[in-house]
RODO-2510 file (C-alpha; in nm, 4 decimals, decimal comma):
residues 319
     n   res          X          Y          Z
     1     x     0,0000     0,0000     0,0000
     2     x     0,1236     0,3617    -0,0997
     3     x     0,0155     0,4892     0,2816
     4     x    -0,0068     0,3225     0,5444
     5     x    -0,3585     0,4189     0,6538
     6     x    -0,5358     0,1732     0,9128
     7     x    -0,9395     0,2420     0,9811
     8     x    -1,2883     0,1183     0,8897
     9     x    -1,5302     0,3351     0,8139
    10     x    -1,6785     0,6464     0,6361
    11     x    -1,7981     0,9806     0,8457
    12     x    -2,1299     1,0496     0,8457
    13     x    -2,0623     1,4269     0,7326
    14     x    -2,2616     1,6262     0,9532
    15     x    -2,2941     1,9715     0,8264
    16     x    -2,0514     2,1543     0,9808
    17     x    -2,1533     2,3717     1,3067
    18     x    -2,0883     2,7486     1,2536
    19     x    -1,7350     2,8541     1,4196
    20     x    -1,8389     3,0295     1,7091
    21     x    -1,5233     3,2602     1,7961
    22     x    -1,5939     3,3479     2,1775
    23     x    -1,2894     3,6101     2,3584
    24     x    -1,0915     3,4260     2,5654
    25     x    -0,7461     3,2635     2,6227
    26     x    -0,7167     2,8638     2,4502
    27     x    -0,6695     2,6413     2,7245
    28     x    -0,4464     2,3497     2,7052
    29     x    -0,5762     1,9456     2,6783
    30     x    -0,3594     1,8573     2,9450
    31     x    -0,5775     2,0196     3,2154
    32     x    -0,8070     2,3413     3,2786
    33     x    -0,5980     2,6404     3,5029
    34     x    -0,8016     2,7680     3,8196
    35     x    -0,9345     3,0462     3,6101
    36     x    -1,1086     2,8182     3,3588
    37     x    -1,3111     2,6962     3,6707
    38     x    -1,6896     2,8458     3,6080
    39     x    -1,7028     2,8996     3,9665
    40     x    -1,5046     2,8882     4,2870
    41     x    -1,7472     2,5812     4,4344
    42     x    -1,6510     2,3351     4,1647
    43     x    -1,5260     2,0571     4,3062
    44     x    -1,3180     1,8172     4,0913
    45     x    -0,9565     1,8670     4,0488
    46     x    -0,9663     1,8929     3,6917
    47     x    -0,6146     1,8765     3,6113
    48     x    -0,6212     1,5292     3,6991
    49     x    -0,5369     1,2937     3,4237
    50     x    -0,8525     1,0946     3,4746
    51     x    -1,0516     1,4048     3,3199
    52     x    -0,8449     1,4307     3,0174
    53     x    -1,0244     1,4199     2,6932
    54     x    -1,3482     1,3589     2,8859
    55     x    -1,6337     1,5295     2,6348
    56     x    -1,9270     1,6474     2,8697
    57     x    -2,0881     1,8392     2,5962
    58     x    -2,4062     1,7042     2,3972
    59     x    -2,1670     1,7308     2,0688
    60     x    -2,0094     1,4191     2,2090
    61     x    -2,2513     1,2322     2,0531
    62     x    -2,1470     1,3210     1,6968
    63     x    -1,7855     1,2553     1,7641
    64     x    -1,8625     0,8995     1,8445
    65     x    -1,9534     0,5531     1,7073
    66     x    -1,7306     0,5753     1,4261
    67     x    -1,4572     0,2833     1,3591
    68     x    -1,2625     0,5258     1,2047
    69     x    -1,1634     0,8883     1,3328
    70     x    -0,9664     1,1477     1,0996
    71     x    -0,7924     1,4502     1,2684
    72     x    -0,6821     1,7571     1,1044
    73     x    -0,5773     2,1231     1,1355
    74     x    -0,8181     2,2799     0,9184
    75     x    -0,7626     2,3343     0,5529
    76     x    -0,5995     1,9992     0,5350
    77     x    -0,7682     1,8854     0,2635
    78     x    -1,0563     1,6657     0,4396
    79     x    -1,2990     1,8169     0,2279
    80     x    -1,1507     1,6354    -0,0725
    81     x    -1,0699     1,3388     0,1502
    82     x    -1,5032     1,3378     0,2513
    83     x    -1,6028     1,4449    -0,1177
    84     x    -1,4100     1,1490    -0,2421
    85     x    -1,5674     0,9578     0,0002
    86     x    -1,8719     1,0503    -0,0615
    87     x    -1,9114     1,0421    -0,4058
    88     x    -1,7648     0,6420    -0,4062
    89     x    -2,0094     0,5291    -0,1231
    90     x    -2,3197     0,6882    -0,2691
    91     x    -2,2650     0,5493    -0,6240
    92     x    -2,1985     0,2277    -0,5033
    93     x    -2,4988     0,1749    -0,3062
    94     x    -2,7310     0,3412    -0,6006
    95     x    -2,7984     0,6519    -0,3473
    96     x    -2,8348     1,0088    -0,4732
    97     x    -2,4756     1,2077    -0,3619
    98     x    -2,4915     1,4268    -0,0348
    99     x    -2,2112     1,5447     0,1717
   100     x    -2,4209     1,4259     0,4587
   101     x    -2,4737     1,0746     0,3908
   102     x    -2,6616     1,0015     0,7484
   103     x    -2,9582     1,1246     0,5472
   104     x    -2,9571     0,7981     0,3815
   105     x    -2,9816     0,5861     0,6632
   106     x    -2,7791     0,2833     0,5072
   107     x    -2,5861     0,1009     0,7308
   108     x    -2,3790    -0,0022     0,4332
   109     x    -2,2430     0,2892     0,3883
   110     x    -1,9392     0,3225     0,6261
   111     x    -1,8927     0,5708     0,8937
   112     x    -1,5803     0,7755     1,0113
   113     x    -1,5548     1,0846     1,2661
   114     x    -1,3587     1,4052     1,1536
   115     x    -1,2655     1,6283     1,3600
   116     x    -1,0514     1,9245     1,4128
   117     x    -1,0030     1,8270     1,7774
   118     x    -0,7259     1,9851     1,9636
   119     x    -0,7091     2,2702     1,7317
   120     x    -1,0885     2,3479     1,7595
   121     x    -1,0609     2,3277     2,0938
   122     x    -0,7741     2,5664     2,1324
   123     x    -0,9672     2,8506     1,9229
   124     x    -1,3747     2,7978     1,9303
   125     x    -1,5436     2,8547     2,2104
   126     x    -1,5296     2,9801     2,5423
   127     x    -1,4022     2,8611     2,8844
   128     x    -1,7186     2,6387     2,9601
   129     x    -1,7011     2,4968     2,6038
   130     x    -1,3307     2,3760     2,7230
   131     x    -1,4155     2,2857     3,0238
   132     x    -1,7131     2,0287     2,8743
   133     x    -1,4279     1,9226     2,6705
   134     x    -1,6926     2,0001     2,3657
   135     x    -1,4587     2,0003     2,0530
   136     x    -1,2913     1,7093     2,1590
   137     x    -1,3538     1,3314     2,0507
   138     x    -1,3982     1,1520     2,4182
   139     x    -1,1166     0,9685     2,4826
   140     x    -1,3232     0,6288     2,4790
   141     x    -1,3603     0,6478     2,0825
   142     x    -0,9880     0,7056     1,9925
   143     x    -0,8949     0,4185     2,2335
   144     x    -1,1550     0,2230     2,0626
   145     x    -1,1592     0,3245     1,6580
   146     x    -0,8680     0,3613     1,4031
   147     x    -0,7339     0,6797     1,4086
   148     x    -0,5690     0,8666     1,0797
   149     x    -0,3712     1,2088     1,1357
   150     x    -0,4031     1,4024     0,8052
   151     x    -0,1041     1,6228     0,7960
   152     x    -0,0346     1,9222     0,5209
   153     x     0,2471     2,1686     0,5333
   154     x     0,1544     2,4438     0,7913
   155     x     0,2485     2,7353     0,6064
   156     x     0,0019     2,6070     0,3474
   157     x    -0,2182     2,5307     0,6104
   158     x    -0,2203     2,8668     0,7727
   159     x    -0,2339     3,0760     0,4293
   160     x    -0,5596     2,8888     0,3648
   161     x    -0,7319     2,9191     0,7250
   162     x    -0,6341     3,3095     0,6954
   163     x    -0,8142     3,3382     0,3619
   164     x    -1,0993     3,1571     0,5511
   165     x    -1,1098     3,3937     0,8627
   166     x    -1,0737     3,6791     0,6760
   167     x    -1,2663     3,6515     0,3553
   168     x    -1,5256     3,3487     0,3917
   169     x    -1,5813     3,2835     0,7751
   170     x    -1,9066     3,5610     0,8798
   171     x    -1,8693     3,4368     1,2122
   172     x    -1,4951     3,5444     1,2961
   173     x    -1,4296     3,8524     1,4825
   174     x    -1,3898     4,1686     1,3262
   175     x    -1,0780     4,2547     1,4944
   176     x    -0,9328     3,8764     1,3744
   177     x    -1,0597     3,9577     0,9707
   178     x    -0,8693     4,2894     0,9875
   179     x    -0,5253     4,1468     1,0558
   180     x    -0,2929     4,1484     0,7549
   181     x    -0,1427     3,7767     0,6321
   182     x     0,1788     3,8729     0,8413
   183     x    -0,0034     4,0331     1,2057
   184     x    -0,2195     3,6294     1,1583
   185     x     0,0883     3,3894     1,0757
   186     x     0,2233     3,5264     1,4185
   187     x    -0,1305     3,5192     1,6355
   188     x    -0,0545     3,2737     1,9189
   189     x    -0,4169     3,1249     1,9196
   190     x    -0,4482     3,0991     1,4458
   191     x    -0,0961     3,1414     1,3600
   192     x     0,1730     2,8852     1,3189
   193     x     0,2806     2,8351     1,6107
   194     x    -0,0706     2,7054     1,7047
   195     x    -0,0984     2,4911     1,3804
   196     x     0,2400     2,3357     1,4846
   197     x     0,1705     2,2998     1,8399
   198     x    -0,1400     2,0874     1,7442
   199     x     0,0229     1,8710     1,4796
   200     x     0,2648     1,7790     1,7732
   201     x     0,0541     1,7046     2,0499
   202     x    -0,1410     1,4244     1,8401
   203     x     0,1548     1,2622     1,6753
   204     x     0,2806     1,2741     2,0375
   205     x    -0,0595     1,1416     2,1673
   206     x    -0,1052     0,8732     1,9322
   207     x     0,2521     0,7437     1,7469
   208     x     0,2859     0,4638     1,9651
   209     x    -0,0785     0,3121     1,9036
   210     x    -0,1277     0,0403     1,6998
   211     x    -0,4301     0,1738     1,5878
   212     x    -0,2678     0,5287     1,4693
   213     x    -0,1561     0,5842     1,0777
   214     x    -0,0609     0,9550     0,9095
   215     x    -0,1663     1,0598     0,5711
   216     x     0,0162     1,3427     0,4174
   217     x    -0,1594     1,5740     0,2132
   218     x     0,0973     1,5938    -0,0608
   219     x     0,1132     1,2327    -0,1128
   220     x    -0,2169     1,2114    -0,2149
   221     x    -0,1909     1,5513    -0,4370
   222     x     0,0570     1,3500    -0,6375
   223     x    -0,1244     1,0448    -0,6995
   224     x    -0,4635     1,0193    -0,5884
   225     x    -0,5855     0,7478    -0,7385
   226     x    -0,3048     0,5133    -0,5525
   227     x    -0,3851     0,6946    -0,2219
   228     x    -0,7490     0,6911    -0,2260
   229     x    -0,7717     0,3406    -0,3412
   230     x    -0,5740     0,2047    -0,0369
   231     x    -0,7925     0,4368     0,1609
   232     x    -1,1098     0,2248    -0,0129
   233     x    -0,9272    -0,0664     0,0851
   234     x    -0,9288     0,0032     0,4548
   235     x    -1,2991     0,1156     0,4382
   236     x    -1,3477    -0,2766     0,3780
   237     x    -1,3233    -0,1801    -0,0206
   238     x    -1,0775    -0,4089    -0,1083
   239     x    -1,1363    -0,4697    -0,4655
   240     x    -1,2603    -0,1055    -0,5324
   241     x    -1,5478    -0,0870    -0,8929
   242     x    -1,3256     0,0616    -1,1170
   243     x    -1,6430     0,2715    -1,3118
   244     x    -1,7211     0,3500    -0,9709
   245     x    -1,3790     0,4599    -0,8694
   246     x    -1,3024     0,6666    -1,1672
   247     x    -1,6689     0,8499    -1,1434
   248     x    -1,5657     0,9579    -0,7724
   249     x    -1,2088     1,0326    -0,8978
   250     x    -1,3427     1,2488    -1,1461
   251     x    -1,6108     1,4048    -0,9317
   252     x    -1,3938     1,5117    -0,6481
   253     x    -1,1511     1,6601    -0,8518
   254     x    -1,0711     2,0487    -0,7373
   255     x    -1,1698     2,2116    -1,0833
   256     x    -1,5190     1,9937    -1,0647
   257     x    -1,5944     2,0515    -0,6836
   258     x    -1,5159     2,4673    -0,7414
   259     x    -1,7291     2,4457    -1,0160
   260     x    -2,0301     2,3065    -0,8298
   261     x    -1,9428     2,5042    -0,5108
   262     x    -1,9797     2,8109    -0,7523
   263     x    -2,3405     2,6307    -0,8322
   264     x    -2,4391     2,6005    -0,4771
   265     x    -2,5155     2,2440    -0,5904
   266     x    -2,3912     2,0923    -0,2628
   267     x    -2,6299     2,0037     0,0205
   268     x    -2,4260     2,1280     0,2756
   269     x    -2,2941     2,4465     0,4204
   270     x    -1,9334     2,2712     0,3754
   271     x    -1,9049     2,3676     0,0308
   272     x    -2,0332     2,6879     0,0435
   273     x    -1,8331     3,0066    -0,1304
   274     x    -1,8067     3,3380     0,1119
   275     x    -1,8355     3,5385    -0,2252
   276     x    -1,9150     3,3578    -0,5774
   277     x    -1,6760     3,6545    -0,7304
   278     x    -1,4029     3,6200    -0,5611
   279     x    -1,2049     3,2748    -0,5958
   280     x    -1,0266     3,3357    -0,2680
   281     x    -1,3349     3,2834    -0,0408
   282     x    -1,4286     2,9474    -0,2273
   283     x    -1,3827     2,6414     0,0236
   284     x    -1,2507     2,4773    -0,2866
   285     x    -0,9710     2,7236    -0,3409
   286     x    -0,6284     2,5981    -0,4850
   287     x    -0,5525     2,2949    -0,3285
   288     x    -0,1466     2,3883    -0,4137
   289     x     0,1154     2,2437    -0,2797
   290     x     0,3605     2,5097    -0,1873
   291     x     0,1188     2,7926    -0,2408
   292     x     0,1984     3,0034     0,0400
   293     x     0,4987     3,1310    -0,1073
   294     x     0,2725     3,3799    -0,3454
   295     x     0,1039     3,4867    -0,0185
   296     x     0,4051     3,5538     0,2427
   297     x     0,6837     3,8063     0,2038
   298     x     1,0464     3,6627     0,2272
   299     x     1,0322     3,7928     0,5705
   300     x     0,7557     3,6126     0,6395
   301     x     0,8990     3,3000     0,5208
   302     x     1,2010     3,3056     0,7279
   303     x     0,9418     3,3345     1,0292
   304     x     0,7532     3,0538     0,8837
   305     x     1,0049     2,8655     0,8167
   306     x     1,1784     2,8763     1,2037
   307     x     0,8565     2,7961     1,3075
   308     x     0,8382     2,4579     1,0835
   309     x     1,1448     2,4147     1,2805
   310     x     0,9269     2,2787     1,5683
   311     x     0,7446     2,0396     1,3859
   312     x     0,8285     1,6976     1,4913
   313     x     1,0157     1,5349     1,2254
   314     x     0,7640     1,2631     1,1917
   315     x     0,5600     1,4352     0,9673
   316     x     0,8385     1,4630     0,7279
   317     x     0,8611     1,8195     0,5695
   318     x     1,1899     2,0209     0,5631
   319     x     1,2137     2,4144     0,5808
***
């Protein structure tokens, strides 16, 4: 197999909640500081290691019951990953394409979790929304399902999720969509050092599981077909329809999926552009490997690239 991806199922894709950016300083997974308490009479020591991961929040319930859990920074390329997905499941079973295949109801159809995890719970929310633990995926699923950590350079990472804040994301702050590429790829809570930080904590997390396996984003950029058949292949499709196969090929491709994301033909708020006119607020935007270099001065790739620095060297890229 081209990756070495190990998991068993396809995410129902759940339209994606709207990012609610609440002021207030990311707290780290390891624990909750005194001043993340809601009041002074709570009464569990929540820096305990037992509490870790716990998800008290009523999203729990979405990040759960998959065999299969992806994790990302966003602008990853999941979107492609799901579309992909999507496209091959639907086809196969004779079901009309959605983005949200739960609508079907067809337990044929495989089921994996994304999430954003540690990253979303770093940036969204407030200190009650850490405290429930609500963008996290309960520590019970990832010790139960597969779990895949999609990985894409984090300067091309960041370049993307600052186009998003600041050109297709209504919901962000108006003091975070007025900072310039270079003020954001130095934030502490949406800059690189928080992309990094995140990559690092869940190769640290989960490298020594049996049940853990990293996809890289560029691997699959330069031959998809390869990539997303061995993906097929651990979804249980072992001898992938080729018709089948080359339709959902074809379908997710980045020129097609911009095109219908243009269209609005999607069913979802996923795929969604911020302005039709302007290509830069499209979710399907480039999809470039490298791409951040026509967005960042030479200064700013000298910060970007000290920063890559601290990226453990398990993921694999160079600066």
């Amino acid at each position: 197999m081209a990756i070495d991806i190990t998991s068993e199922s396809l995410a129902e894709a759940q339209p994606e909640p709207k990012a609610v950016y609440k002021q207030s300083q990311p707290a780290a997974i390891s624990g909750f500081s005194t001043a993340d308490k809601p009041n002074a009479g709570w009464r569990f020591q929540l820096t305990n290691s037992r509490w870790t991961r716990r998800n008290f929040s009523s999203r729990a319930r979405e990040l759960s019951g998959g065999k299969a859990i992806i994790l990302s920074v966003p602008k990853s390329g999941r979107t492609w990953l799901r579309a992909f997905l999507c496209a091959y499941f639907c086809k196969r079973f004779g079901l009309e394409f959605t983005l949200r295949p739960d609508r079907h109801q067809d337990q044929r159809i495989p089921r994996v979790v994304f999430s954003h995890d540690l990253f979303e719970h770093r940036t969204k929310g407030d200190r009650w929304d850490r405290l429930r633990g609500k963008y996290l995926v309960p520590r019970r699923e990832l010790n139960r399902a597969k779990i895949i950590l999609l990985a894409r350079d984090p300067r091309d990472c960041f370049v993307s999720l600052y186009l998003q804040l600041t050109k297709r994301d209504p919901n962000a702050p108006i003091k975070l969509g007025q900072k310039t590429v270079s003020e954001m790829l130095r934030d502490r809570r949406f800059g690189m050092h928080a992309i990094i930080n995140a990559m690092n904590d869940w190769i640290n997390e989960f490298s020594g599981r049996d049940n853990f396996s990293l996809i890289r984003y560029e691997a699959m950029r330069a031959s998809p077909a390869e990539h997303f058949r061995d993906l097929l292949a651990v979804l249980g499709e072992s001898s992938a329809e080729a018709n089948i196969f080359q339709g959902a090929l074809e379908f997710s491709r980045f020129e097609n999926m911009q095109k219908l994301e243009a269209a609005g033909a999607f069913d979802s708020n996923i795929l969604h552009p911020g302005d039709v006119r302007d290509p830069e607020s499209f979710k399907v935007r480039r999809g470039k490997v490298g791409g951040y270099r026509e967005y960042l001065s030479i200064q700013d790739q000298e910060y970007a690239a000290n920063e890559l620095a601290k990226l453990d060297p398990r993921f694999g890229y160079t600066f």
